[in-house]
C-alpha atoms as an extended CHARMM CRD file, in Angstrom:
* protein
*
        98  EXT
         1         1  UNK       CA             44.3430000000       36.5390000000       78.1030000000  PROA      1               0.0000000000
         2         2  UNK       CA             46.8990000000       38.8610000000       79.6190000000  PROA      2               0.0000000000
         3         3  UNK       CA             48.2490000000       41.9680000000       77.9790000000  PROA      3               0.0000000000
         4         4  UNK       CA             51.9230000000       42.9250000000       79.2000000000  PROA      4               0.0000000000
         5         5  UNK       CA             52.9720000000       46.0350000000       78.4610000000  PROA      5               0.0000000000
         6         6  UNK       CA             56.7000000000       46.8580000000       77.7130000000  PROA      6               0.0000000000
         7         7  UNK       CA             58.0710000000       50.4090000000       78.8620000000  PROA      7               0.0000000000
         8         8  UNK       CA             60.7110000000       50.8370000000       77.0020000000  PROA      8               0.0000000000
         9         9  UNK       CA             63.2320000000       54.2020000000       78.3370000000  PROA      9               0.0000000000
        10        10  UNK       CA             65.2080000000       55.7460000000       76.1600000000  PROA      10              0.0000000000
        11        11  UNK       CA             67.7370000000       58.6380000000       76.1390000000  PROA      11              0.0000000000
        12        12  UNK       CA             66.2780000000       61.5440000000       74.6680000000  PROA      12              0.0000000000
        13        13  UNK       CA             68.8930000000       63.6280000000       72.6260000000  PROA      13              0.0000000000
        14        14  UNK       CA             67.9270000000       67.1040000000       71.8090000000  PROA      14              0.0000000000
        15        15  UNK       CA             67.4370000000       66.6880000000       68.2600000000  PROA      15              0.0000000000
        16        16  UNK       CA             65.1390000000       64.0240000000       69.0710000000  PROA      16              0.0000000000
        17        17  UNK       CA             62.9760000000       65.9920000000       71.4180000000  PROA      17              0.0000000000
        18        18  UNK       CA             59.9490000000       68.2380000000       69.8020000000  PROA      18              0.0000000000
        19        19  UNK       CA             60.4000000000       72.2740000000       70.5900000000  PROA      19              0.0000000000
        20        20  UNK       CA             58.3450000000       72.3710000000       73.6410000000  PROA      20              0.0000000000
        21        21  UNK       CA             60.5480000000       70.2180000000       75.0920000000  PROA      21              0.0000000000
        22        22  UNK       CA             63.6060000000       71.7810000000       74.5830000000  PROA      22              0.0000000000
        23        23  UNK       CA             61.7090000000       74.6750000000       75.6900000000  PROA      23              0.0000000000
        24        24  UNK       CA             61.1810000000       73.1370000000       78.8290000000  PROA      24              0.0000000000
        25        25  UNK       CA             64.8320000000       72.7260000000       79.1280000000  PROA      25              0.0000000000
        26        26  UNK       CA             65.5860000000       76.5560000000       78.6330000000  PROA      26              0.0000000000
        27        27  UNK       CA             62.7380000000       77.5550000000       81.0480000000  PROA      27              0.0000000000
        28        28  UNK       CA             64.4090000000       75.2890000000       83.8530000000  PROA      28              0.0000000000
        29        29  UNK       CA             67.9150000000       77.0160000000       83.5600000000  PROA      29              0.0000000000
        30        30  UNK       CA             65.9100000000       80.2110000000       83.3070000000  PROA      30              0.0000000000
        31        31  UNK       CA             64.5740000000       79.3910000000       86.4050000000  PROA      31              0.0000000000
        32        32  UNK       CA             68.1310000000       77.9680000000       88.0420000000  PROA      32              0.0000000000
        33        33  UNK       CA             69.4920000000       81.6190000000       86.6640000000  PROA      33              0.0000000000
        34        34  UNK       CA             66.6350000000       82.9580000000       88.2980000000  PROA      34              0.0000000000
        35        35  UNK       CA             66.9420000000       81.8730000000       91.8380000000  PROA      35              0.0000000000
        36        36  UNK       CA             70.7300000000       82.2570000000       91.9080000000  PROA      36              0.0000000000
        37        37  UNK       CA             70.5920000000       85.5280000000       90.6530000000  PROA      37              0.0000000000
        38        38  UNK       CA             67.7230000000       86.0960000000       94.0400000000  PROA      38              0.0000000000
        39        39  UNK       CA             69.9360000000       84.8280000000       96.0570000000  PROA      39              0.0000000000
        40        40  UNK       CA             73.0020000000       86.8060000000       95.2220000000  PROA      40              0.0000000000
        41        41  UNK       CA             70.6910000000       89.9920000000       95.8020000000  PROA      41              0.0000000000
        42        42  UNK       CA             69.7620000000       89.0300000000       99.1050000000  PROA      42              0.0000000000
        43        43  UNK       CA             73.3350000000       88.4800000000       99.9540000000  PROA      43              0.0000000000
        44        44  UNK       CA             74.4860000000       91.9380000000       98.2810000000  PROA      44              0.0000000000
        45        45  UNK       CA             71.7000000000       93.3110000000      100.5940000000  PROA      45              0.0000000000
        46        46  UNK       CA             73.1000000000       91.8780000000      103.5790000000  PROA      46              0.0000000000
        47        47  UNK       CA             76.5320000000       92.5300000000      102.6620000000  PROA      47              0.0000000000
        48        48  UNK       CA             75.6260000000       96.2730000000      102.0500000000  PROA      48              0.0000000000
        49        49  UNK       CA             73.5330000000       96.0720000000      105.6690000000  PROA      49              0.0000000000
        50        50  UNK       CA             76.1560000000       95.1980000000      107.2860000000  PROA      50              0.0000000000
        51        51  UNK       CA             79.0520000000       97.5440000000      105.6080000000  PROA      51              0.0000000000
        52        52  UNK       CA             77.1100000000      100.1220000000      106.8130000000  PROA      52              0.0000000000
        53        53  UNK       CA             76.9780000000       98.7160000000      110.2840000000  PROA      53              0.0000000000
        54        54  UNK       CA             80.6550000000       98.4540000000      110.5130000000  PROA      54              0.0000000000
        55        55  UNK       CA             81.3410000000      102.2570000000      108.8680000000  PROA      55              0.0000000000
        56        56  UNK       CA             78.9040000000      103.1730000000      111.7610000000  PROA      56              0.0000000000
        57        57  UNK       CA             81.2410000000      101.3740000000      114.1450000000  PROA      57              0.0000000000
        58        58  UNK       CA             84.3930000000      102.4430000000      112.3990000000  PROA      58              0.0000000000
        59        59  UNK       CA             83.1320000000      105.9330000000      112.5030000000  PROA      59              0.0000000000
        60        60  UNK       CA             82.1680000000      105.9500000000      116.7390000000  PROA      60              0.0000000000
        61        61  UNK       CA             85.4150000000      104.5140000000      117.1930000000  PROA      61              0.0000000000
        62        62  UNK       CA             87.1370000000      107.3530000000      115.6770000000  PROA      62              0.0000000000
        63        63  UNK       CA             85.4040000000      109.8350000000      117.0820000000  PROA      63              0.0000000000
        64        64  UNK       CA             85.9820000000      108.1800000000      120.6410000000  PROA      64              0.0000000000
        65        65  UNK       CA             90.0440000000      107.7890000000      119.5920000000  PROA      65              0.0000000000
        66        66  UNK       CA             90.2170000000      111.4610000000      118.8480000000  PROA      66              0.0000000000
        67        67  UNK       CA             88.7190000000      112.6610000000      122.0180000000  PROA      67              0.0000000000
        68        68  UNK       CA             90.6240000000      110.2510000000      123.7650000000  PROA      68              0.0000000000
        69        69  UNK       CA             93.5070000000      111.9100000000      122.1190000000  PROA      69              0.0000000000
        70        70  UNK       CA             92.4590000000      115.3930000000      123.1250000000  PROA      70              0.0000000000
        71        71  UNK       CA             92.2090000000      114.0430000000      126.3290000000  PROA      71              0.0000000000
        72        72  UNK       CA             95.7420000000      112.4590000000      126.5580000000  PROA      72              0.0000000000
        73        73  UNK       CA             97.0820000000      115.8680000000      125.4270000000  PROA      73              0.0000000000
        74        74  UNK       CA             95.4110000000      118.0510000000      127.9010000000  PROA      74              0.0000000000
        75        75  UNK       CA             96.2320000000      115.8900000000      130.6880000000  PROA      75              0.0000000000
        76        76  UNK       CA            100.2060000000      115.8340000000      129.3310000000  PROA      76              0.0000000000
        77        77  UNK       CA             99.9290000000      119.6790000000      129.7010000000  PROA      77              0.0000000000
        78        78  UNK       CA             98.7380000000      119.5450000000      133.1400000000  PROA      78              0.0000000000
        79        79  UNK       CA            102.0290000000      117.3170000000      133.9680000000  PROA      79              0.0000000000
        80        80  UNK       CA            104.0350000000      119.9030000000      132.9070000000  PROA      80              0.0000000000
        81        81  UNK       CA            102.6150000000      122.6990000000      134.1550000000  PROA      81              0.0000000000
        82        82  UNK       CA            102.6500000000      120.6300000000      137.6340000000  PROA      82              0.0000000000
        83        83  UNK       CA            106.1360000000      119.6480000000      136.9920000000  PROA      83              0.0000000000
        84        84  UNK       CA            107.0300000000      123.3230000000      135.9260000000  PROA      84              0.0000000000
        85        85  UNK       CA            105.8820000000      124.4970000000      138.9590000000  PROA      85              0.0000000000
        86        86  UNK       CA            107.1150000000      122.0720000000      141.7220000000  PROA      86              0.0000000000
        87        87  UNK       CA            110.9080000000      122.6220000000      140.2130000000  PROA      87              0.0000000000
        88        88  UNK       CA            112.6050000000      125.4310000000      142.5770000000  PROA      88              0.0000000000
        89        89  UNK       CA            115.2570000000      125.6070000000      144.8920000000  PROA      89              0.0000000000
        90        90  UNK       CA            115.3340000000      122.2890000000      146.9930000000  PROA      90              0.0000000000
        91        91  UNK       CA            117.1910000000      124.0160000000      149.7020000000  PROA      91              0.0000000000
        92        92  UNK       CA            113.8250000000      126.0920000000      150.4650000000  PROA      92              0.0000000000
        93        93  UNK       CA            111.7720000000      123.8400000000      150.4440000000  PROA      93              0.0000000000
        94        94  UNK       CA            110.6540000000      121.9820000000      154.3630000000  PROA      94              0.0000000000
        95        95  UNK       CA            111.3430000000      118.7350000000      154.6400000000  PROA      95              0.0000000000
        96        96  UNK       CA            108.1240000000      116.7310000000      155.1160000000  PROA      96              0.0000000000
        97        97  UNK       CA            108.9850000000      115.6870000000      159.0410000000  PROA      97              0.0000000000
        98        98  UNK       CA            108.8000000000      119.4950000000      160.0980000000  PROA      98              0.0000000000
């Protein structure tokens, strides 16, 4: 003679579920809260790597702008000093062919 077995499924409310169940339950979205909350550290730490990377950057560039700038003002001196100079009296000057 054969047995059959019948499986029956069945939605399981909360209130019909014993306390280690629901336990189960709370421990999963512990676990979900868990992880997420790992992975928005590791992105904070990445995010905070790589502020620091560009304040780095940000602070080179500046540093290479204001010598630049020194630069650009020395060499605007120079012009007219140079230009300062050179003015006189065109009529004594030679004229390049001589």
């Amino acid at each position: 003679m054969r047995v059959m077995r019948v499986v029956l499924r069945l939605r399981a409310s909360p209130t019909m579920l014993g306390p280690e169940m629901t336990s189960d339950r709370h421990m999963d979205r512990r676990m979900d809260m868990a992880e997420r909350l790992d992975e928005l550290e590791i992105k904070l730490s990445f995010t905070e790597d790589t502020v620091d990377a560009l304040n780095r950057v940000v602070a080179q560039q500046q540093a290479r702008i204001d010598l630049l700038q020194d630069e650009l003002r020395i060499l605007f001196q120079q012009i007219r000093q140079n230009t300062a100079a050179e003015k006189g009296d065109l009529r004594e000057e030679i004229p390049p062919h001589y």
